[in-house]
C-alpha positions as CSV (number, residue, x, y, z in Angstrom):
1,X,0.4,190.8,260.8
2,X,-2.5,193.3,261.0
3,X,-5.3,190.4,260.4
4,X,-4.0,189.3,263.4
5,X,-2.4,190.9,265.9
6,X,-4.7,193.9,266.5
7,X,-8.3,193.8,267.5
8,X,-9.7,195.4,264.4
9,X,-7.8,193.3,262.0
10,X,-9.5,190.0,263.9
11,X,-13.2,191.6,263.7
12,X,-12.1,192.2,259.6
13,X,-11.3,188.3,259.2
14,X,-15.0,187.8,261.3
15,X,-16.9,190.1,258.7
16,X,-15.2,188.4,256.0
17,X,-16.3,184.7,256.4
18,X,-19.1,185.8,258.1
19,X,-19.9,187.2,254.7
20,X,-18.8,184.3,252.8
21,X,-21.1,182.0,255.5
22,X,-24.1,184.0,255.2
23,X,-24.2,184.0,250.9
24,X,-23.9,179.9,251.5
25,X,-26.5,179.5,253.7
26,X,-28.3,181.6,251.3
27,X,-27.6,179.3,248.4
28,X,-28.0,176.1,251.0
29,X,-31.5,177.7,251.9
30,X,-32.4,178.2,247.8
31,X,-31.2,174.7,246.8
32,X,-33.6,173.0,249.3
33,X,-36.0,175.2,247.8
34,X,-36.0,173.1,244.6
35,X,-36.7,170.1,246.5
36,X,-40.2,171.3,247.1
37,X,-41.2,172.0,243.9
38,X,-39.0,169.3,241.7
39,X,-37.4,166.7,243.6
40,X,-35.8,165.4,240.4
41,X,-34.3,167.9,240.1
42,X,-32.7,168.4,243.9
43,X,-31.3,165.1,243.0
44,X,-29.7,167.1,240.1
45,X,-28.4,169.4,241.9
46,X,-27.1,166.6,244.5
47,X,-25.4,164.1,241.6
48,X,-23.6,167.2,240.6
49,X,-22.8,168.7,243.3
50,X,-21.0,165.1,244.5
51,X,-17.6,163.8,244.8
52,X,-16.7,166.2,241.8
53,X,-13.2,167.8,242.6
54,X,-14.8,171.6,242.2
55,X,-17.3,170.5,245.0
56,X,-14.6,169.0,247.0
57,X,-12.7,172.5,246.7
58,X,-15.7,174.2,247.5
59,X,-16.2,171.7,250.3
60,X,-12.8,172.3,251.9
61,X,-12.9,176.3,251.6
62,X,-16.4,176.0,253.2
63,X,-14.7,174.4,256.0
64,X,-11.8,176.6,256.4
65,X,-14.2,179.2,256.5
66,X,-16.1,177.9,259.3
67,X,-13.0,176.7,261.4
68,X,-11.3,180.3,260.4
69,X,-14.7,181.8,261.8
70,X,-14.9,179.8,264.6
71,X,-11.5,180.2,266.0
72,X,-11.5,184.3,265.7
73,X,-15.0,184.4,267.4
74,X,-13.5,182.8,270.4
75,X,-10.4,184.5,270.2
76,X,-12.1,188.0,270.2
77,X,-14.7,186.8,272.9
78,X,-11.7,186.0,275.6
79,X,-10.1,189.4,274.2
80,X,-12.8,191.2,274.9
81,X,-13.7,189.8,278.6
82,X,-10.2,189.6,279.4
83,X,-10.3,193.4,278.7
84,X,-13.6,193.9,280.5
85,X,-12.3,192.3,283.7
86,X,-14.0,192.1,286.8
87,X,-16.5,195.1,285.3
88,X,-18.8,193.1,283.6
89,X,-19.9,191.6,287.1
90,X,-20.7,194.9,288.4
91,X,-23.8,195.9,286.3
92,X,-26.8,193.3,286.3
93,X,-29.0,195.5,284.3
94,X,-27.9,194.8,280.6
95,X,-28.0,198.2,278.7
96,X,-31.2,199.1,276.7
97,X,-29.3,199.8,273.0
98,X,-27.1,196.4,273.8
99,X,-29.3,193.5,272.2
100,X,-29.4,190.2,273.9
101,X,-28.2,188.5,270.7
102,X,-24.9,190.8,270.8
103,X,-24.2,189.7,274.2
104,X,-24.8,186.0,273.7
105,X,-23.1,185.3,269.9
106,X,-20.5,182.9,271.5
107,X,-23.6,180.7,273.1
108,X,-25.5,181.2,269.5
109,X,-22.5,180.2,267.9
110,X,-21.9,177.0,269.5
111,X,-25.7,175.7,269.1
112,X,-25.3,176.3,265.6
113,X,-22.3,174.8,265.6
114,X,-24.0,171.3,267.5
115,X,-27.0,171.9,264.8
116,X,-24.1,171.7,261.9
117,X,-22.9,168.2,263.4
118,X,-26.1,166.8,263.7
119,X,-27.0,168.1,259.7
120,X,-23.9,166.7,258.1
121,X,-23.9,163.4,259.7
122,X,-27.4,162.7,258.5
123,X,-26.4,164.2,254.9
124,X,-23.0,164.7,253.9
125,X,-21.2,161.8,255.4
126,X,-24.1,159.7,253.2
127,X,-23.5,161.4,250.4
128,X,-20.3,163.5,249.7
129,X,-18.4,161.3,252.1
130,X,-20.2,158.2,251.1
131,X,-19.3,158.9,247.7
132,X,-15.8,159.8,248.6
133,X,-14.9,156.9,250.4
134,X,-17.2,154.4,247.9
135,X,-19.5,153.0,249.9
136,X,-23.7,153.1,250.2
137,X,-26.0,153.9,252.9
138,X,-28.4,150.8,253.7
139,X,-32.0,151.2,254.8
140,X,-34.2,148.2,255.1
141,X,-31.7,146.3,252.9
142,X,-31.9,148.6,250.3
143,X,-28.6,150.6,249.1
144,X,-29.5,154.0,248.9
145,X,-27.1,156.0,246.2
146,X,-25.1,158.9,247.9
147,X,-27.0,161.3,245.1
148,X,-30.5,160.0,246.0
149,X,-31.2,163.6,248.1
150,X,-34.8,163.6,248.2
151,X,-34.3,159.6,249.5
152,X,-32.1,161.0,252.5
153,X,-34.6,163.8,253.3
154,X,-37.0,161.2,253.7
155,X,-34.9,159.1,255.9
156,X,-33.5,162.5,258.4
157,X,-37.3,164.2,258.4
158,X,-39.0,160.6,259.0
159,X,-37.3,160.8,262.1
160,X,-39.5,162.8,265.3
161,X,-36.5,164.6,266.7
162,X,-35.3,165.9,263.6
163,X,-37.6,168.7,262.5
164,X,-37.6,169.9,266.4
165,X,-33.4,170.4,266.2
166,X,-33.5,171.7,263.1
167,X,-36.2,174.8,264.1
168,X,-34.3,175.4,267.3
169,X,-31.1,175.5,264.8
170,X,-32.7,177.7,262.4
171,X,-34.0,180.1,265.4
172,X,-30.3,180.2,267.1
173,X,-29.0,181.0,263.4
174,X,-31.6,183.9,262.6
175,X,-30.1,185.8,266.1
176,X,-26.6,185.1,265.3
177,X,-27.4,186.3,261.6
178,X,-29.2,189.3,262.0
179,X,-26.7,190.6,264.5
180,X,-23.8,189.4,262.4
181,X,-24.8,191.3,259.6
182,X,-24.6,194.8,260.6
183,X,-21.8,194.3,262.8
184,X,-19.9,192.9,260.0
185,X,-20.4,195.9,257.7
186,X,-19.8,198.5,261.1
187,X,-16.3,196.6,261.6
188,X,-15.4,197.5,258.1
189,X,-16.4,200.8,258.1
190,X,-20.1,201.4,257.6
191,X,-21.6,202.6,260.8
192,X,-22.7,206.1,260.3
193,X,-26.0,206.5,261.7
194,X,-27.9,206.4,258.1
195,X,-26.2,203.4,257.0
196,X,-26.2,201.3,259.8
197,X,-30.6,201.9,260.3
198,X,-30.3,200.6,256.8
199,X,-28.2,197.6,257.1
200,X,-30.3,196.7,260.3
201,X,-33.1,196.6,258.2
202,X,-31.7,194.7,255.5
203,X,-30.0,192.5,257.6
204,X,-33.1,191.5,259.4
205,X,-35.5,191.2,256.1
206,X,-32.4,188.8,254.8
207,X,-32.1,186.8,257.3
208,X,-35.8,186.7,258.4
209,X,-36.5,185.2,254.6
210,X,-33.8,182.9,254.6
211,X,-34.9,181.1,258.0
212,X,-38.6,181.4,257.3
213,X,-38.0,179.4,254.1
214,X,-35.3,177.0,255.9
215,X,-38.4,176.7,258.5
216,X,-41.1,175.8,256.1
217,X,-39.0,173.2,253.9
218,X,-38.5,171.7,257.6
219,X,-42.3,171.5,257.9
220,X,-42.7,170.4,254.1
221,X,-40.2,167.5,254.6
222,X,-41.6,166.1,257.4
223,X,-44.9,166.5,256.4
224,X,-43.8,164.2,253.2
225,X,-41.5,161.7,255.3
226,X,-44.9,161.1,257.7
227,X,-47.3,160.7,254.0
228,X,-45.1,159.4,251.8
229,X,-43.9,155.8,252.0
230,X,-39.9,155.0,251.7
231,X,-40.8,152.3,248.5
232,X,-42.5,155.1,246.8
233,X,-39.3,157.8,247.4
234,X,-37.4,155.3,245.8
235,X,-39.7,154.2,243.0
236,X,-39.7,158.3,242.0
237,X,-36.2,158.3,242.2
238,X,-35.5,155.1,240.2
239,X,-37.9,156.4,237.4
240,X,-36.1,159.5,237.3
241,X,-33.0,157.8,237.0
242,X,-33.9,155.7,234.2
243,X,-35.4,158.6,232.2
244,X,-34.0,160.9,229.8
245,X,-33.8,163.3,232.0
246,X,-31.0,162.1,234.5
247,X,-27.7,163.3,234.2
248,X,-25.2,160.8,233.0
249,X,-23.0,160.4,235.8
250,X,-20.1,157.3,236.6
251,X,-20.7,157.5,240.0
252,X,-24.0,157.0,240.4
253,X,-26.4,153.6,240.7
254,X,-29.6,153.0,241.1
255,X,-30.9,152.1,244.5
256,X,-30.4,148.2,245.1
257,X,-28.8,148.0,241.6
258,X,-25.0,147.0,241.0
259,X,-24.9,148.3,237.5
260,X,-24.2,152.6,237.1
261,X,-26.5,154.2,235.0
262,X,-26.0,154.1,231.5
263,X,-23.9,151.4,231.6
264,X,-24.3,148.7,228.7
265,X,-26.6,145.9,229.4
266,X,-26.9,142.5,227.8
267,X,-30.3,142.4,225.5
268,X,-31.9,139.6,227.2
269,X,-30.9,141.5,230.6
270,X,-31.9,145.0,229.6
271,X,-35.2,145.3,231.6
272,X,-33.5,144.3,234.6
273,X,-31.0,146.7,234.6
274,X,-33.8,149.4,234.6
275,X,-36.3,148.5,236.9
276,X,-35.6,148.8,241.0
277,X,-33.5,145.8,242.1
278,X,-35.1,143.6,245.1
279,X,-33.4,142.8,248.2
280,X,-31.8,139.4,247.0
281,X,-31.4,138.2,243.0
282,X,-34.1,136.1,241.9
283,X,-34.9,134.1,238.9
284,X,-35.7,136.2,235.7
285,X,-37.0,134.4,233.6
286,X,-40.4,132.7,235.3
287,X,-39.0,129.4,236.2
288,X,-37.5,128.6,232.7
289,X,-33.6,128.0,231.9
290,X,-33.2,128.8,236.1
291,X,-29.5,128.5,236.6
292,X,-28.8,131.0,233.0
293,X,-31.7,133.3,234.4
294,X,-29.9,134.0,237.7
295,X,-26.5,134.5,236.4
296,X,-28.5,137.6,234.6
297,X,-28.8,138.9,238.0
298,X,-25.1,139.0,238.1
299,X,-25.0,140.9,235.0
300,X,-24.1,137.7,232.8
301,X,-26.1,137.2,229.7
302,X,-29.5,135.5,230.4
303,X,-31.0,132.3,228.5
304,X,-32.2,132.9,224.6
305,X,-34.4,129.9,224.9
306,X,-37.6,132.1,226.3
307,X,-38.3,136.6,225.9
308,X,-40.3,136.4,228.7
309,X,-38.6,138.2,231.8
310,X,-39.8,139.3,235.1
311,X,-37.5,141.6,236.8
312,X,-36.3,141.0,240.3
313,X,-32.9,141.1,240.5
């Protein structure tokens, strides 16, 4: 097959999902965007971008891009030093219209690559997987939903190491983009000399823009993990669950809580099921009708001999 068994036919499968890569890191890049100016609605975006089936098809054609990717890279890389042979020892000197970035997209590629692992353990096997497989990430005894996004930015970007990987990620991605770019529209055909001056500078504006604002929601996030308390994250993102405002999803709880949202609640148990949940279920009812009020916290119906609850389930 000509995708396959000739040398230009490889570098047309590497333009293609480099393409397809480089318009989702631009949508990954625009989405964390939203996050610094409305977290609610990041955790929108996160509740519906879940364990939906159309995000689980997109999930698994994003990975077959990235393993198809992957693959052909190193495929044409051995090609191309089997090819060169011995020669490519001869020269020290690396030649002036060669850029570095060319010559070292393999290297670039597998940084990125260790930066990828690193991102989707601290996100998406805590949420998409998390969701998929039905269980919760814990912190301090409290379940954090697999929706909760702005709560797991906290939690990765509270962390010292984490904004330091993810700039040295976003640098190694800005070389292997802005060299990708051109040389994926020159292996399918646009390389004259106007065009390709052109796609150089498009390709670096692009990419520059897209890093620089991957960059700066590093620094924002951080900056916000260090000021910002992990009770408070969770107190926004409890309130916003409980408002009119929250999608109405099956899947998704609130923090600490065992009932999904929108869910029926008994009327003497009502305030409980929308306020944050403690660590352990305690009485609800201030001492009065004690072994009724904590059989509320189980979602049973509470005492009708008193109307005044605490919550603290």
């Amino acid at each position: 097959m000509w995708l396959t068994c000739s040398s230009i036919g490889r570098k047309v499968v590497m333009a293609l999902t480099g393409l397809c890569l480089v318009l989702f890191v631009t949508f990954h890049c625009l989405m964390n965007g939203v996050a610094l100016f409305w977290p609610s609605g990041y955790n929108a975006i996160c509740e519906f971008l879940g364990a939906n089936w159309y995000a689980l098809v997109a999930t698994v054609g994003l990975a077959a891009l990235f393993i198809i990717h992957i693959i052909y890279a190193t495929w044409l890389t051995i090609q191309n030093r089997k090819a060169r042979g011995n020669d490519r020892y001869v020269v020290v000197s690396k030649p002036a219209q060669v850029e570095w970035a060319s010559q070292n997209m393999l290297i670039l590629g597998v940084v990125i690559l260790a930066f990828l692992v690193v991102h989707m353990i601290q996100f998406w096997a805590k949420m998409q997987l998390a969701e998929i497989l039905g269980y919760e990430h814990i912190h301090d005894g409290v379940e954090v939903a697999p929706a909760a996004g702005t709560l797991f930015l906290h939690l990765a970007f509270s962390q010292v190491w984490t904004p330091i990987v993810y700039i040295i990620g976003f640098v190694a991605l800005w070389f292997h983009l802005n060299h990708g770019m051109w040389s994926m529209m020159q292996s399918i055909g646009w390389n004259n000399d106007i065009w390709m001056k052109r796609l150089k500078c498009i390709g670096c504006w692009w990419t520059s823009i897209v890093v620089a604002l991957f960059i700066a929601e590093a620094v924002v996030f951080t900056v916000r993990a260090h000021t910002n308390s992990f009770e408070k994250e969770v107190a926004e993102y409890v309130a916003w669950k409980t408002s009119a405002d929250a999608l109405d999803t099956d899947a998704s709880l609130v923090p600490g809580c065992d009932r999904p949202t929108g869910a029926p609640c008994d009327k003497a148990c009502d305030k409980a099921c929308d306020k944050q949940c403690d660590k352990a279920c305690e009485k609800a009812c201030e001492g009065q009708c004690d072994k009724a009020c904590e059989k509320a916290c189980e979602g049973q119906a509470c005492c009708e001999e008193t109307e005044t609850l605490i919550v603290v389930e």
